[in-house]
C-alpha positions in Angstrom: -166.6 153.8 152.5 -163.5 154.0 150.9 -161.6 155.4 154.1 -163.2 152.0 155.8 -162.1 149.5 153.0 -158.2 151.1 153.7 -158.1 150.8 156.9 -159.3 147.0 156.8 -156.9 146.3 154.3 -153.9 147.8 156.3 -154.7 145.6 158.9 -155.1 142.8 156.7 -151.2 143.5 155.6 -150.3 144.0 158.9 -151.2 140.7 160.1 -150.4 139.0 156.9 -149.2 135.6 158.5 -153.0 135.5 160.0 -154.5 136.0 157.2 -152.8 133.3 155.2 -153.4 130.7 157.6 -156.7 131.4 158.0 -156.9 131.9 153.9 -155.3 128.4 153.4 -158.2 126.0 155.6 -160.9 128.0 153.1 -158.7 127.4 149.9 -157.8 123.5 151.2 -162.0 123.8 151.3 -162.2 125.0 147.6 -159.4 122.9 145.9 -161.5 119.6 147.6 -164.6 120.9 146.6 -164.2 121.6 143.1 -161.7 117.9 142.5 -164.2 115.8 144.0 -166.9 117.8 142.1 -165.2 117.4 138.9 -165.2 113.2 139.9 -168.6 113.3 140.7 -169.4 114.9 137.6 -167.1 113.1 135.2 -168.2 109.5 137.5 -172.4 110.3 137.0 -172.0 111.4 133.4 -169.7 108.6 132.1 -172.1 106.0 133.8 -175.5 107.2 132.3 -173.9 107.8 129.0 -172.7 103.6 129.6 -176.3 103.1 130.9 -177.9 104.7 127.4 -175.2 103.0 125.6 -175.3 99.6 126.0 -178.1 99.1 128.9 -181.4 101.3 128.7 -181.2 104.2 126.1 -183.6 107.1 126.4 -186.4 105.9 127.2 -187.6 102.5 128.0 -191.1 100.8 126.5 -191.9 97.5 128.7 -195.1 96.6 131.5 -195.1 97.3 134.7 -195.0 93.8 136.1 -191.5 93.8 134.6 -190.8 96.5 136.5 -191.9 95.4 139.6 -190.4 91.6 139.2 -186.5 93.5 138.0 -187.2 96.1 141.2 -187.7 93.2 143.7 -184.5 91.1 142.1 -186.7 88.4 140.4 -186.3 86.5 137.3 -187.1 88.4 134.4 -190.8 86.8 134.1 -191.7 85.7 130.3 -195.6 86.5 131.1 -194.4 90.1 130.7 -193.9 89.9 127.0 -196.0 91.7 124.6 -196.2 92.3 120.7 -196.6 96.0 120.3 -199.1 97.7 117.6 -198.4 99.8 114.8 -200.1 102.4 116.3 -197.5 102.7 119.1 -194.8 102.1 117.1 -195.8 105.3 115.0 -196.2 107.2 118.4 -192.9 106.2 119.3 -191.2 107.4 115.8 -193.3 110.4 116.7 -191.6 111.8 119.3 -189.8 115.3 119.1 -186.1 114.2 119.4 -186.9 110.6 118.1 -183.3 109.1 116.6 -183.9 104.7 116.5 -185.9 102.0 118.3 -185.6 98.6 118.7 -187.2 95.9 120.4 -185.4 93.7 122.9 -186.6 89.8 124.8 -184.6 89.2 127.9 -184.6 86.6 130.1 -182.9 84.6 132.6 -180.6 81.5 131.7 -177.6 79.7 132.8 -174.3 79.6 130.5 -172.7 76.4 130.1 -169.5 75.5 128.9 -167.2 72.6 130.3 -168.0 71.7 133.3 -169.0 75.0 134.7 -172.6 76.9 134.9 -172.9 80.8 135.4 -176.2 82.9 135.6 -176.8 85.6 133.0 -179.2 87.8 130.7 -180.1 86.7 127.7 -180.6 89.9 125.6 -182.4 88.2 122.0 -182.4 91.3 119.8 -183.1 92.2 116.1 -179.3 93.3 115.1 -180.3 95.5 112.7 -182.1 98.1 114.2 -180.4 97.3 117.9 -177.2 98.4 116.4 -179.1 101.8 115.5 -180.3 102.2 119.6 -176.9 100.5 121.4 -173.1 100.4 120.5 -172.0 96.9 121.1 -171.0 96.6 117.7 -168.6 99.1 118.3 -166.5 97.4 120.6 -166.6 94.0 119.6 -162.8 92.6 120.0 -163.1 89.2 118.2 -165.1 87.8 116.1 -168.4 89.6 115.2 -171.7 90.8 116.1 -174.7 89.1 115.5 -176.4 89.5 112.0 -179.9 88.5 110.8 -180.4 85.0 110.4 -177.1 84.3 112.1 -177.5 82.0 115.3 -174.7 81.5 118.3 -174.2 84.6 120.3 -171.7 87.2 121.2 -170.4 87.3 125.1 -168.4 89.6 126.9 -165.0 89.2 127.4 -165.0 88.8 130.8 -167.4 85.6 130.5 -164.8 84.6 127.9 -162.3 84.6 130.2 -164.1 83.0 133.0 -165.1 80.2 130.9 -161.4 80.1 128.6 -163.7 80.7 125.8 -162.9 81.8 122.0 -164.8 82.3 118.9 -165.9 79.1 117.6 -166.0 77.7 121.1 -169.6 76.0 122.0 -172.1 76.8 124.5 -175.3 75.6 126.5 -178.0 77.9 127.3 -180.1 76.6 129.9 -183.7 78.2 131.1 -186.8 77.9 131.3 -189.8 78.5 128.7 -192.8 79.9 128.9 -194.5 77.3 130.3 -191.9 76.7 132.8 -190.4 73.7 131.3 -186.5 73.8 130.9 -185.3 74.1 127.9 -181.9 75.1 126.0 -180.2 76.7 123.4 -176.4 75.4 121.6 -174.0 77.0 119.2 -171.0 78.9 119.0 -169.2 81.7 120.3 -169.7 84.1 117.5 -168.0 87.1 118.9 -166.6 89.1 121.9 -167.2 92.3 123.4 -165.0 94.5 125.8 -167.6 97.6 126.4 -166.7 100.3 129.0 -169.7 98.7 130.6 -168.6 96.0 133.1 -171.9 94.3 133.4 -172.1 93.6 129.5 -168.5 92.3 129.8 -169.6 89.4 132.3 -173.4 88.9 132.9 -175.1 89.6 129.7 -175.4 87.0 126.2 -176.8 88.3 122.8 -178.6 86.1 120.7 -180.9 86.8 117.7 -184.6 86.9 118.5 -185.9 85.1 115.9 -183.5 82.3 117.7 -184.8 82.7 121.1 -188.7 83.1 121.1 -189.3 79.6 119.4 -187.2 77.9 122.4 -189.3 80.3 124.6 -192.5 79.2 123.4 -193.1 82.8 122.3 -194.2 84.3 119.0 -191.7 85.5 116.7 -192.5 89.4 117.3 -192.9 88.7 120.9 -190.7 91.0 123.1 -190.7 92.6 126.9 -188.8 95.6 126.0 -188.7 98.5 123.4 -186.0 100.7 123.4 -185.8 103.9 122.5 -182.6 106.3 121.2 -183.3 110.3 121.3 -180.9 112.7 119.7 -180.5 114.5 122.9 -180.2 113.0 126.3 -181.7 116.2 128.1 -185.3 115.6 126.7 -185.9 112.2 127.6 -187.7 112.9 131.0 -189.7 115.4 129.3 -190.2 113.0 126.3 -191.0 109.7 128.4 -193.7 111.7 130.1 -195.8 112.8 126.9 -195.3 109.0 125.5 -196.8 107.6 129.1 -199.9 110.0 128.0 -199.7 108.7 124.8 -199.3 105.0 126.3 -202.4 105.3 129.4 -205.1 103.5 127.3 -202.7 100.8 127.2 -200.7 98.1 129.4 -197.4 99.6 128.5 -194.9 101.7 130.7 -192.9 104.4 129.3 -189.9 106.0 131.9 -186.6 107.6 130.5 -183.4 106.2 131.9 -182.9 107.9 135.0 -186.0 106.3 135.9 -184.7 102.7 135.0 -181.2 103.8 136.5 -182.3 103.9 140.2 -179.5 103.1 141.5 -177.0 105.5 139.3 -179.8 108.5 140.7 -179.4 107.4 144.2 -175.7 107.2 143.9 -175.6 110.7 142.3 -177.8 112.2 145.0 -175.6 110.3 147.8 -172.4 111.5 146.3 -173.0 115.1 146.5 -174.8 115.0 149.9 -171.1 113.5 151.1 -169.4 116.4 149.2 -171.3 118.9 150.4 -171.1 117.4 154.0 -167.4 117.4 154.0 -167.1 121.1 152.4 -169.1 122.0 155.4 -166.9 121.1 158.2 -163.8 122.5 156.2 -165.9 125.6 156.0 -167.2 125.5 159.5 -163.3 124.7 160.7 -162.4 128.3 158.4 -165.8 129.9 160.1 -164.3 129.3 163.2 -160.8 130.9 162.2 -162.1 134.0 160.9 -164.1 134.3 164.1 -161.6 133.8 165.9 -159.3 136.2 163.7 -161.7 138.8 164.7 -161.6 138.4 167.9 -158.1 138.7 168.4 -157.9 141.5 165.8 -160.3 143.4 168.3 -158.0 142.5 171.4 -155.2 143.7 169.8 -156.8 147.2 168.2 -159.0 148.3 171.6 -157.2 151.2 171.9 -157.7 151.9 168.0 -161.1 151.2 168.6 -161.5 153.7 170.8 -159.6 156.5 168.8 -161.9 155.5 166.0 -165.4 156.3 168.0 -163.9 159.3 169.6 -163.2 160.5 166.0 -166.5 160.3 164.9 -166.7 156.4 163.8 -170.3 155.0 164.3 -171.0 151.6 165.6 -171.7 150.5 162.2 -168.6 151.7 160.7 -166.3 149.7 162.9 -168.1 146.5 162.5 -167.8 147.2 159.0 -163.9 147.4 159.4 -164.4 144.2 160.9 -166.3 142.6 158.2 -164.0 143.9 155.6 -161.2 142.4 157.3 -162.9 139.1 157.4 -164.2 139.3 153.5 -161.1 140.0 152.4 -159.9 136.8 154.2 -162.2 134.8 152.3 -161.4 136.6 149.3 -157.8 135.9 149.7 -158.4 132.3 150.7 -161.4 131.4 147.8 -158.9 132.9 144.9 -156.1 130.8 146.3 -158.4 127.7 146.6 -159.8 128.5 142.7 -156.6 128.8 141.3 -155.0 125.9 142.8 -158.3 124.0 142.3 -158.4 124.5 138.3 -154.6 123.4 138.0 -156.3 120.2 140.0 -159.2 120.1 137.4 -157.2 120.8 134.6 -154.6 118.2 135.5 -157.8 115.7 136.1 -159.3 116.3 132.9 -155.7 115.8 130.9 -154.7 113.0 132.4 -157.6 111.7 134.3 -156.5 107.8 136.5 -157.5 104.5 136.1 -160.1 103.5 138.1 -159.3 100.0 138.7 -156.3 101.3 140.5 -158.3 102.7 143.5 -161.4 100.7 143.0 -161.4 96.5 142.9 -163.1 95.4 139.6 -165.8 93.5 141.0 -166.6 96.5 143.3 -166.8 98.8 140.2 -169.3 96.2 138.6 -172.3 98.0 140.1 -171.3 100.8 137.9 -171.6 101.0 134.2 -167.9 102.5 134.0 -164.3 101.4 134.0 -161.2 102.0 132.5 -159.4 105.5 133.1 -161.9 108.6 134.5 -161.3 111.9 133.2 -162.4 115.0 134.5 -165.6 117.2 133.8 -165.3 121.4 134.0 -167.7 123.3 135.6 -167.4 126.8 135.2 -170.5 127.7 137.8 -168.6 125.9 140.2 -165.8 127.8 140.7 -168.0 131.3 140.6 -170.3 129.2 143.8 -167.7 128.1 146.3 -165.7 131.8 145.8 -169.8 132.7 146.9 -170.0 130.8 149.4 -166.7 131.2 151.0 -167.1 134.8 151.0 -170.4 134.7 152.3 -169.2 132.7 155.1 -166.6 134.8 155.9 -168.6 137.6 155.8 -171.4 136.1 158.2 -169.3 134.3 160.4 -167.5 137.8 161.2 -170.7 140.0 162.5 -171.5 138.6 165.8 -167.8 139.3 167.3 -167.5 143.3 165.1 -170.7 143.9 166.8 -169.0 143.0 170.1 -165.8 145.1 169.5 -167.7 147.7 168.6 -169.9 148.1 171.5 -166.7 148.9 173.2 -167.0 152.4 175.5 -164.7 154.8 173.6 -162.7 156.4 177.2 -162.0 152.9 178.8 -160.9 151.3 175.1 -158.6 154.1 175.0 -157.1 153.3 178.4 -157.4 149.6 177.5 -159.8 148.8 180.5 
C-alpha cells in the first residue's frame, strides 16, 4: 500500500500546478461554506435569543383561538382572554428548568399623538414579575420602565422618533373593548426603549395591566398570555410538551418558542437549504475538475500504465493510484479551504459588521436582530466539509481509474 500511496504522491508533485487549481475551486467551496455557516449560525441564534428576550420566552401559556387569529394576521381577539388557576400556576413553577413567569394582555390599538395615528401592540403587563421573564428594563434609554401602580407607558424609540416624542410627552390610545365599543387610554410618555429587537423599537406600547383591563372591560387578573422563562433554552421543547400534558384537561395551549417563532424556524431551515445548495455546485464544479484531472492524468501515464500491469499491478491497484491522486487533491484543497476559512471565522467573530449596512432597516424588521452581527464557531463544521470534500474527491475519481485501468498492458505500452 505504501509503494501505491508514493507513487500517487509523485505524481501529485509532478503535476503540482494541477493540483492547486483544482485544490483552490474545493477550498473557494470550504472558506464559503464555513463564513456563511458561521452567519447563519450567529443570524438564527441572535434572533431567538431577541425572540426569548423581549418577544416569547421559553414557553408560551395562551388558547388556541389566539393562535389561530395571530397565525391568520387578525386582531389580537379579547374573547381569548382567560384568568388562570392556581393549580396551573403551581404546574408551571413546577417545571424542571422553571426560572420566572409572568402574565401578559395584548391587544390591538392605534397610537396617537399630534395629528398622526399609527397601529401597534399594546403589551399591559405586571412590571414586577415581567421584568423577571423579559429584559426591557435593561435597555431603557430615557426615562423609565413601568412600575406598579404607575400609569403612561414606555415606547420604543423608533415610535419616539416617528412621532418627535419625549418623556413627558402625551398620548392617545385608541381600541376597542370587549364589547367592541371604542374606547381610549391618555398619559404620558414615561420612558423609552432601544432593544436589539426592532419590532419592540416601533410597533409595541407597554402599559400596566391593572391600567388596561378596566378600559377593556376585562377583570383585573384577566390576561391572553403567560409567559414563561427556563434556565436553559435547550429544554423548552421538551418542557412545553410535558406542560401541554399537564394542560389537556384544560382550554390552554402550551408550545415553546420555536413553535411561536414560525417564521425565525422557516427562515433557519431556508437558509441552510440555500447554503447547502450553493456548496453543491462549487463542489460539483471541483467534482468535475478532479474527474477531469484523472482523466488527463491517465492520458498522459498510458505507457506507465502499462509498465505498471506488466509488473505485476492488479486492476485494483492502479485505480487505487488514481484514487489517491484524487484524495490527496481534496486533501490539499479542504486544508487550504479550512485554514483560510477559520482566519474568515475568526476575523467574523472579532469584528463581526453592521447589519444595517448591507440590509435596509425596515427590511431587517421581520427579524428580531440589528445592530452589528458577530460570528458563531463551529468546530464540527470544519471536521464535515474536510469529510465531505474528500469524500467527493474520492468518489468522483473511480469511474474514470476504473477506465485507465482497464487499459490492455502491450498496446498501453506502445501507446495504442
Amino acid at each position: 500500500m505504501m509503494y501505491l500511496i508514493r507513487i500517487a504522491l509523485r505524481n501529485l508533485l509532478r503535476r503540482r500546478s494541477r493540483t492547486l487549481v483544482i485544490g483552490s475551486i474545493l477550498a473557494i467551496a470550504v472558506v464559503f461554506f464555513l463564513l456563511i455557516e458561521s452567519v447563519m449560525v450567529a443570524m438564527m441564534d441572535l434572533s431567538f435569543k431577541n425572540a426569548i428576550d423581549f418577544e416569547t420566552p421559553h414557553i408560551e401559556v395562551s388558547r388556541q383561538g389566539l393562535i389561530d387569529e395571530e397565525a391568520k394576521g387578525n386582531v389580537v381577539p379579547l374573547e381569548e382572554t382567560f384568568s388562570i388557576s392556581n393549580s396551573t400556576e403551581e404546574t408551571i413553577a413546577g417545571l424542571a428548568d422553571y426560572q420566572a413567569a409572568t402574565p401578559v394582555l395584548d391587544f390591538s390599538a392605534d397610537f396617537i399623538a399630534g395629528r398622526y395615528t399609527f397601529p401597534v401592540l399594546v403589551r399591559s403587563i405586571e412590571p414586577d414579575s415581567f421584568s423577571q421573564v423579559f429584559y426591557h428594563d435593561q435597555y431603557v434609554q430615557t426615562g423609565a420602565f413601568l412600575e406598579t401602580g404607575q400609569s403612561g407607558v414606555v415606547i420604543g424609540e423608533r415610535l419616539a422618533q416617528f412621532f418627535d416624542l419625549d418623556v413627558g410627552d402625551y398620548f392617545t390610545l385608541r381600541f376597542r373593548d370587549r364589547q367592541g365599543s371604542f374606547n381610549t387610554m391618555e398619559g404620558e410618555v414615561r420612558g423609552i426603549l432601544a432593544t436589539p429587537h426592532p419590532d419592540m423599537n416601533l410597533r409595541t406600547v407597554f402599559v400596566a395591566r391593572e391600567a388596561a383591563a378596566s378600559r377593556l372591560g376585562l377583570a383585573n387578573d384577566a390576561a391572553n398570555r403567560w409567559m414563561v422563562r427556563l434556565t436553559q433554552r435547550g429544554s423548552a421543547p421538551e418542557q412545553s410538551q410535558e406542560l401541554q400534558a399537564s394542560l389537556s384537561n384544560s382550554q390552554l395551549v402550551a408550545r415553546s418558542y420555536r413553535e411561536a417563532a414560525e417564521f425565525l424556524v422557516a427562515v433557519e431551515a431556508w437558509g441552510y437549504i440555500e447554503t447547502y445548495f450553493i456548496l453543491a455546485l462549487f463542489l460539483l464544479v471541483g467534482a468535475v475538475g478532479i474527474v477531469a484531472a484523472v482523466i488527463l492524468s491517465a492520458l498522459e501515464r498510458v505507457s506507465e500504465i502499462g509498465i505498471m500491469k506488466a509488473m505485476g499491478l492488479r486492476e485494483n491497484e492502479i485505480v487505487r493510484v488514481f484514487v489517491i491522486e484524487a484524495g490527496g487533491i481534496g486533501l490539499v484543497g479542504g486544508l487550504i479551504g479550512c485554514i483560510l476559512g477559520a482566519l474568515s471565522v475568526g476575523l467574523f467573530v472579532i469584528y463581526g459588521f453592521d447589519m444595517s449596512f448591507f440590509l435596509d432597516i425596515d427590511a431587517m424588521s421581520a427579524f428580531p436582530l440589528q445592530g452589528r452581527l458577530y460570528g458563531a464557531w463551529n468546530t464540527s463544521s470544519f471536521f464535515f466539509i474536510l469529510a465531505v470534500v474528500v469524500a467527493i474527491a474520492l468518489l468522483s475519481s473511480l469511474l474514470p481509474a476504473y477506465t485507465a485501468a482497464k487499459k490492455d498492458p502491450i498496446e498501453a505500452i506502445r501507446r495504442r
